[in-house]
C-alpha positions in Angstrom: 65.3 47.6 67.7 63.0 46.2 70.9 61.8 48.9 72.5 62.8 49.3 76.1 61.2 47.3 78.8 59.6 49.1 82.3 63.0 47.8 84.2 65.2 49.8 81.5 62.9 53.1 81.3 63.2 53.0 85.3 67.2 52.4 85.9 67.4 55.2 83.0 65.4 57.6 84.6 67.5 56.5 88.0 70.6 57.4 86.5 69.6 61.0 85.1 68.0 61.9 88.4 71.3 60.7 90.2 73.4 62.6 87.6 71.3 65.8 88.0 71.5 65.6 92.2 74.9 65.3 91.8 74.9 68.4 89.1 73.1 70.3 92.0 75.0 69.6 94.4 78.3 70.5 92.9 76.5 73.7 92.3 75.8 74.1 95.8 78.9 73.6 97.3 80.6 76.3 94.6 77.9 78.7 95.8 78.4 78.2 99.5 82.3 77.8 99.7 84.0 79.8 102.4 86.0 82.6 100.6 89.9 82.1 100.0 91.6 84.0 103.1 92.6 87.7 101.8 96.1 88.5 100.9 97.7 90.4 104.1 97.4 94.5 103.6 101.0 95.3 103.6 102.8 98.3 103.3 104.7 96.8 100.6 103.1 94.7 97.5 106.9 92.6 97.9 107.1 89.9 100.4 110.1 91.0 102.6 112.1 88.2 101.8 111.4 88.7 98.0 113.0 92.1 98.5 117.0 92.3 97.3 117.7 95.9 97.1 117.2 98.7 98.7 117.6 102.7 97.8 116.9 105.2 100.3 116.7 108.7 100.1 117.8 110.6 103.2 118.5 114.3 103.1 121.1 114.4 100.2 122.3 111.4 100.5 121.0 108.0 98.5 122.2 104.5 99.7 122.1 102.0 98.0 121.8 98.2 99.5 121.8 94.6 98.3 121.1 91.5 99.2 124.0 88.9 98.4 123.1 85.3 97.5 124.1 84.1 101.0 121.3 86.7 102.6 124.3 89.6 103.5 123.4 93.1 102.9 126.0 95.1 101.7 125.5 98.9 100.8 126.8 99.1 97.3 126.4 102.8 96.7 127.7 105.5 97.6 130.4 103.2 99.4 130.8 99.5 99.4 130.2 98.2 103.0 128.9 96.1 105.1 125.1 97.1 106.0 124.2 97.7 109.5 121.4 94.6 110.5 119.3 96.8 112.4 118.5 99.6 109.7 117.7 96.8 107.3 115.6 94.4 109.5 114.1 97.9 110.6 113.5 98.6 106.7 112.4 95.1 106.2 109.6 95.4 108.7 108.5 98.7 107.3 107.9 96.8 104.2 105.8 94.1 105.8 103.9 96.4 108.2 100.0 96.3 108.5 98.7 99.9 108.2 96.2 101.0 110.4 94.9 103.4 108.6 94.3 103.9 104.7 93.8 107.7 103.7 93.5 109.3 100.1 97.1 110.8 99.4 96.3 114.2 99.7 93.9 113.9 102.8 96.0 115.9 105.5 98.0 118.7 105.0 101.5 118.0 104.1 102.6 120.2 106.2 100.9 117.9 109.0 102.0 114.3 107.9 105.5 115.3 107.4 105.2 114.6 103.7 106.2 118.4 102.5 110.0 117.2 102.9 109.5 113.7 104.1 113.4 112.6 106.1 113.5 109.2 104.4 112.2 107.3 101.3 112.9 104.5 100.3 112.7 102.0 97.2 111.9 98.2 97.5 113.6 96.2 94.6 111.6 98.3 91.6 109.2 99.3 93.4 107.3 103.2 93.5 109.4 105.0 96.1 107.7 105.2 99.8 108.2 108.2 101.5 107.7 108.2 105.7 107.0 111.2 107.1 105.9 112.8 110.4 104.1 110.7 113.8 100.8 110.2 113.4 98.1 110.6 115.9 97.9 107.3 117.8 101.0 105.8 119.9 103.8 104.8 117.7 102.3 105.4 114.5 104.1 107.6 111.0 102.6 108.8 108.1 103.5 106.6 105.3 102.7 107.3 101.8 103.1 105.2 99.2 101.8 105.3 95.0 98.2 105.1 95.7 97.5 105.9 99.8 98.3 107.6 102.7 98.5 105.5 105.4 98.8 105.4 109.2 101.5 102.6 110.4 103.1 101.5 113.4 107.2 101.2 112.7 110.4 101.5 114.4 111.4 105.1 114.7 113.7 105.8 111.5 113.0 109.2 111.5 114.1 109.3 115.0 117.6 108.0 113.8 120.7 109.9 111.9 120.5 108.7 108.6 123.3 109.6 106.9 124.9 107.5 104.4 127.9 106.4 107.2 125.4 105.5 109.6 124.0 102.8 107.5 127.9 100.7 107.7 127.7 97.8 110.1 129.0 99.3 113.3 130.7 95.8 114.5 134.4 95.4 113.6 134.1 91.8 112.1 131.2 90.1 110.4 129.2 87.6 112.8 130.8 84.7 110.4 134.6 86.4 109.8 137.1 83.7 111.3 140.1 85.8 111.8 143.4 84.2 111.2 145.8 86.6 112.1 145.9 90.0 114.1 148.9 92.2 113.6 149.9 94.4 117.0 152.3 96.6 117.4 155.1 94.9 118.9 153.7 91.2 118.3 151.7 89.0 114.9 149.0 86.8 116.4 148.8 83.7 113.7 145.9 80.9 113.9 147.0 77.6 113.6 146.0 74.7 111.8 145.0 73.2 115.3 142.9 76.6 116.1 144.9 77.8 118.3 147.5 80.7 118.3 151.3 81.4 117.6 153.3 84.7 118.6 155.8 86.5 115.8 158.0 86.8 117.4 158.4 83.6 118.7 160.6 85.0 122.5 158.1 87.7 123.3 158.5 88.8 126.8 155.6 87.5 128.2 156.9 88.1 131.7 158.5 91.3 131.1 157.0 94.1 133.6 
């Protein structure tokens, strides 16, 4: 076998000094690339719209809530309902809410954070129960405590609210997408038509009667 020639010892040494530049820079860049952007500190570990049940623990009473395939809640225990939008959006947003604060769990007096008989706690799907408790020091804030922290969060007023299990029913008469089709009175039945409008049983009411 001929030994190499000048021209083939120098395009061999070109291409290993080429391949090692290219070694060292990939090195660099792995060295020097920008973090990935933390995951968001959240009260929760569940992304809210991961989240399809709800029990909470008020006084005596538990509720339970779900989340139906079309995005409803209904409460499921203890009576099947419709479930008021505003406790769960305000639930929802609990669950989602940057604290402001991270303490150990036993850092304040219980007595101080409201966590000696904390007025609501609630479960996210299978999640460790979260207790909220008293108002904290700044503006707005509550005590929350959760499996591992105690921690200072600004959320809607819960605790402010009557929570017993009734007041967790939608207080509205019909659902926002119900489409009545007939309404029963005493003295006349109010029946949609096909057309969308209405017909009176009995057909003669005395519309101008005084």
């Amino acid at each position: 076998m001929a030994a190499p020639t000048p021209v083939m010892r120098a395009r061999l040494l070109f291409n290993l000094a080429l391949i090692a530049g290219v070694i060292a820079l990939a090195g660099l860049w792995w060295a020097t690339r920008p973090a990935p952007a933390p995951a968001p500190d959240t009260v929760s570990a569940i992304p809210a719209d991961d989240i399809r049940r709800l029990e909470v623990h008020a006084g005596d009473d538990v509720i339970v809530l779900e989340r139906d395939d079309a995005g409803r809640w209904r409460l499921v225990e203890p009576v099947a309902a419709r479930a008021d939008p505003a406790r769960v959006a305000a639930l929802l947003q609990l669950a989602a809410a940057e604290p402001e604060r991270h303490l150990e769990r036993d850092a304040v007096d219980p007595a101080t954070t409201g966590m000696d008989d904390p007025p609501i706690t609630v479960r996210f799907n299978d999640e460790a129960p979260i207790a909220v408790g008293g108002r904290g020091p700044s503006s707005g804030s509550r005590y929350v405590r959760t499996a591992h922290a105690l921690l200072l969060v600004r959320l809607p007023d819960l605790a402010g609210r009557s929570l017993d299990w009734a007041s967790w029913i939608d207080p509205a008469v019909l659902a926002d997408d119900a489409r009545l089709t007939r309404l029963t009175l005493p003295t006349l039945t109010l029946d949609r038509a096909a057309t969308g409008g209405w017909r009176g049983q009995p057909a003669a009411a005395d519309r101008g009667a005084d």
